[in-house]
N, C-alpha and C positions, 0 to 999 in steps of 0.2 A: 294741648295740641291735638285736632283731630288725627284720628288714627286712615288707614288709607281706604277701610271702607266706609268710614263714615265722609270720608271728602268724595268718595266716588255715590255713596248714597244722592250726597247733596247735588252731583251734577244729574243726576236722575232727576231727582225733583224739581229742579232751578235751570235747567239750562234749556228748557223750551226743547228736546228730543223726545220727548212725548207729547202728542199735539192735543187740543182741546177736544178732541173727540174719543181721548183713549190709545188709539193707533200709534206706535213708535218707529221713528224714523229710522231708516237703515243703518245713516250716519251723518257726522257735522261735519263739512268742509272747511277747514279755517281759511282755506285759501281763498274761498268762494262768498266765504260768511254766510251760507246755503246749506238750509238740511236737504239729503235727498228724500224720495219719496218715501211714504210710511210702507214700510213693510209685514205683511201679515209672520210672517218668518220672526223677525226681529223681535218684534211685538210679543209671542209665543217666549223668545229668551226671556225677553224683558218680565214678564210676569214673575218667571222663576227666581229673577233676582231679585226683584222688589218684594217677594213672598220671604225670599231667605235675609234678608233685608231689617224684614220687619219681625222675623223672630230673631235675628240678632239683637236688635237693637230694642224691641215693645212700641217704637213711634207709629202709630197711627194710622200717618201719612205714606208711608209705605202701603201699608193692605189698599187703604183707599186708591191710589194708582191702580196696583194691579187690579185691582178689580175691576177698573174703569178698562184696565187694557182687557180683560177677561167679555166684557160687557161689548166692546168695539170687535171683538172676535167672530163671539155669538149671532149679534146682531146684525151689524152690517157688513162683516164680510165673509162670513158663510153662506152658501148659496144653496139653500136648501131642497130648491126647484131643480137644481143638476144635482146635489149632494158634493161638491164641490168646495174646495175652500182655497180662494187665487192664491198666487203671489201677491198681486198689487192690487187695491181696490180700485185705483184711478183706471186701471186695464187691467180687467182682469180676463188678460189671455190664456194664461197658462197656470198649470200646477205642479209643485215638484214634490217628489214622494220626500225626500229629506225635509223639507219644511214643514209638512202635514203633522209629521214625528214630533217634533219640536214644535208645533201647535197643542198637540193632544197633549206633551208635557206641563207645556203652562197653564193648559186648562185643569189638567190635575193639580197643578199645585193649588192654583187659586179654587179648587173644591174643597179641597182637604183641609183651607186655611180657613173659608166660607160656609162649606157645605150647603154650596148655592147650587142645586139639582139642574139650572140650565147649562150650567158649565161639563159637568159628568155627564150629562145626556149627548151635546153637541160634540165633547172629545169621543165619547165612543162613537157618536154619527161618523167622526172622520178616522176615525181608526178603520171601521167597518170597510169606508171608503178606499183606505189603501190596501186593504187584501183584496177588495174588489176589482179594482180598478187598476190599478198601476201593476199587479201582475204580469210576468212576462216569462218566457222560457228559461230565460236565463237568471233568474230571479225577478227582481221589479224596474218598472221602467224609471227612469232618474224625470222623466216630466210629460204632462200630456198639457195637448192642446185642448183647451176652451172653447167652447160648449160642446164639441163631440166626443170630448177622454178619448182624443185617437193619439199613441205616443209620436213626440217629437221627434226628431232627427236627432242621433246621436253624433257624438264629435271625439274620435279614440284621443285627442290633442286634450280631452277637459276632464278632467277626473267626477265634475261634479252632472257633466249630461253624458256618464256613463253607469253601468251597475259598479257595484264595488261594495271591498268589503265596511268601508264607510257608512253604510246606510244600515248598520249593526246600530248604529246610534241610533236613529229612527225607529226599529224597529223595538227598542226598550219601549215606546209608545203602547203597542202592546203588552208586551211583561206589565204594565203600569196600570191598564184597564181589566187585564187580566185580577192586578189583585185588588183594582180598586170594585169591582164588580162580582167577581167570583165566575164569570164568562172563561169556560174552557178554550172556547172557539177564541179565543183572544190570546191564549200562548200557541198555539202550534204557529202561526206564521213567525212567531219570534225563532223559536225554535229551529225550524224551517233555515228564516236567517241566520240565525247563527252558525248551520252546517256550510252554510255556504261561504260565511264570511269565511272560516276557518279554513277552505279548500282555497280561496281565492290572493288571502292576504297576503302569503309568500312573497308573489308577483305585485304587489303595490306601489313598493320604494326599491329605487329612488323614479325621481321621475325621467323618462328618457329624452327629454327637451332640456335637460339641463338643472345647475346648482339649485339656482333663484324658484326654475317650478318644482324643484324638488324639498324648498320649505314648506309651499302650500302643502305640497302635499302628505309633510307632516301633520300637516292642523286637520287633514280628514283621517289618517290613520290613524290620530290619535281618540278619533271618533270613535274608531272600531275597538281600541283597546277599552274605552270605557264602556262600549256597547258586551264588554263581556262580562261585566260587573252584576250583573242581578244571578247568573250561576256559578260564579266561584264561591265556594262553599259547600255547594249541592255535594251530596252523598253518591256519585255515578263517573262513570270515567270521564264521563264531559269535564269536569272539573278541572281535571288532570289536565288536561289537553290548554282547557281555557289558561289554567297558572304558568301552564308552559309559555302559550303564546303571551301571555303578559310578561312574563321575567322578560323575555327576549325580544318583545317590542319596545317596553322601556327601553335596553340596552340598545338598539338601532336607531330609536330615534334620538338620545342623547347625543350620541355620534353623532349622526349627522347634525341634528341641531348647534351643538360649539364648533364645529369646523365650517359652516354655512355661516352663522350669524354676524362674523365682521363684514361680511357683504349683504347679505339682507337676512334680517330677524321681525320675525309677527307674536306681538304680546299675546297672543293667544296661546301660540303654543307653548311658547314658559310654563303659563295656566293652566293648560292642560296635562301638562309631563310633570308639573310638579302636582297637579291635584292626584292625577292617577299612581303617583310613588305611592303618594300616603293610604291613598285606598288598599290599593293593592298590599301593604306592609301590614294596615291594622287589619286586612284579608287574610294576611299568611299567606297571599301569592308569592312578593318576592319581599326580600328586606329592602327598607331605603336605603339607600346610598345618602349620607346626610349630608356630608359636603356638596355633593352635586346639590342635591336641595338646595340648601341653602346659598347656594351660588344662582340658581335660577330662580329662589325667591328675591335675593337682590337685582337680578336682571330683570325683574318682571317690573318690579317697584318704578323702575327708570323711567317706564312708560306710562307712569301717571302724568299728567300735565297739569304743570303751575302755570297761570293765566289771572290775570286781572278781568280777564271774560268770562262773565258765568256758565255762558256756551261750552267752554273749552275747560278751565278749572275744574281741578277732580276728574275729570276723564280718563279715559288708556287711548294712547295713539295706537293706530290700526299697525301700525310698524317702521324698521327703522332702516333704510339703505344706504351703506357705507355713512355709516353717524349723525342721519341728517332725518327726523321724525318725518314722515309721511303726514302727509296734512286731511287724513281721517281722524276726528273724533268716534267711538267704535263703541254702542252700545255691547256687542256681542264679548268686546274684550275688557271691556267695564267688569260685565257681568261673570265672568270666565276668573278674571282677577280678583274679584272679591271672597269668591270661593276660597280658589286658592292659596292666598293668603292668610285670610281666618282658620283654613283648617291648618297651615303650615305653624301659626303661631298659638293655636289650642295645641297644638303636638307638642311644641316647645313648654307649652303651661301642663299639659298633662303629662309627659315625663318629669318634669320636676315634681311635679307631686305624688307622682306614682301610683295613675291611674291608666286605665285604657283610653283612648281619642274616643271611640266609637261602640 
């Protein structure tokens, strides 16, 4: 019996959400039988997973993807004439500083798996770009407009066209180029961000629109919890501060999360809250709570999809309202999922043997 990343492997490779050019689709509609457009964002996840994928597993066929998404990045949708890198290649209007992050990560991965020099060169071109560019008083702008980088109109109603402490995720992009390069200038805006996130997160959760926006807006908070992950450790009070906010964002969003989830639940954040237990436990941030784990690794499982459609088989639905899947196939929760699961069940194989996970 395949195990559940190797069925979500397969929908990567086989289900046609990665298009012939590289570029991965945002997501599969079952209802519509329609991907929607390729997303440069998406594309940036997707690499990470097929990178982590293929050292799971040695198949081949993995690298080969990502690379292909890595190649689709570089080439045709980086805009090197604005130093730009859209959302969408079909229009590319706009940019958002949260996707650039999540670009420059997948380019690093696919470096480190390759040590293919156009990839490390064009994530630090768009690293560069967001300290340059999306800069703003109040930390960085969440999107600009196309071809002039003049920022968008913001919306206090959307957590994701506003600053927040969310874009702590992003800004690991840096921390990343930072050590992949040895560029000084590459950790102070991490840093930077992190002060900010840390002043700002209090006020996060819940959302003040209500239950339903207050699960999204778990899956960005939990951004920020994992955006604290490269200084827990550090030898400086920063640490301190960061294991604090880690114990006690875990402990907020689980709460919320099981009292929200009989009305609406997103496989993402399962994957996130259980990935970040286990970090932060083999961190010596906070211990895991192992029945909650293992309760939201059974909850996560639910949202793989059995399908006689290759489209849809092996996937994670985007989410689930009052018991009824949402008709998103979800590269992002695919990739969120595989994570989370392999390190929940190495934990399970490294404590029986009595070793460390990490």
């Amino acid at each position: 019996m395949l195990t559940h990343f190797e069925r979500a492997g397969r929908w990567f490779l086989d289900s046609g959400i990665q298009l012939a050019g590289g570029g991965v689709a945002r997501y599969y509609r079952s209802d519509t039988e329609r991907n929607r457009p390729v997303s440069t964002e998406i594309t940036g996840y997707s690499i990470s997973a097929l990178v982590y994928l293929h050292r799971l597993t040695g198949d081949q066929r993995y690298l080969d993807r990502a690379l292909d998404a890595a190649r689709f990045l570089v080439r045709d949708a980086w805009q090197p004439h604005l130093c730009a890198m859209p959302f969408e290649t079909d229009s590319p209007a706009r940019s958002y500083f949260f996707d650039c992050g999540i670009i420059v990560r997948g380019l690093l991965a696919a470096w480190r798996a390759a040590r293919t020099d156009e990839f490390l060169d064009c994530a630090a071109a768009v690293g560069r770009s967001m300290a340059r560019d999306f800069r703003a008083g109040d930390g960085w702008h969440p999107v600009l407009d196309l071809p002039a980088k003049t920022p968008a109109s913001r919306d206090a109603t959307s957590w994701s066209r506003m600053p927040g402490c969310y874009q702590l995720k992003s800004a690991m992009a840096w921390w990343g180029l930072f050590r992949a390069t040895g560029d000084a200038a590459f950790r102070e805006p991490y840093r930077e961000s992190l002060e900010a996130a840390l002043a700002n997160s209090t006020s996060f959760l819940p959302d003040a629109a209500g239950r339903l926006k207050t699960m999204d807006r778990l899956h960005a908070y939990l951004y920020f919890l994992e955006g604290l992950m490269p200084v827990v450790g550090c030898p400086d009070n920063t640490e301190a501060r960061c294991a604090l906010a880690l114990a006690s964002g875990i402990r907020q969003v689980s709460c919320l999360l099981h009292d929200i989830a009989p009305e609406f639940a997103r496989a993402d954040v399962y994957a996130q809250l259980l990935r970040i237990r286990i970090l932060a436990d083999a961190a010596g941030a906070a211990p895991l709570d192992r029945e909650a784990a293992a309760a939201e690794a059974r909850a996560l499982a639910e949202f793989q999809a059995v399908s006689t459609d290759p489209r849809i088989d092996g996937g994670f639905w985007f989410g689930r309202r009052n018991g009824t899947y949402l008709p998103h196939v979800n590269p992002v929760s695919a990739a969120f999922a595989i994570e989370a699961l392999d390190l929940w069940e190495r934990r399970a194989a490294s404590k029986e043997a009595g070793r460390p996970l990490i």
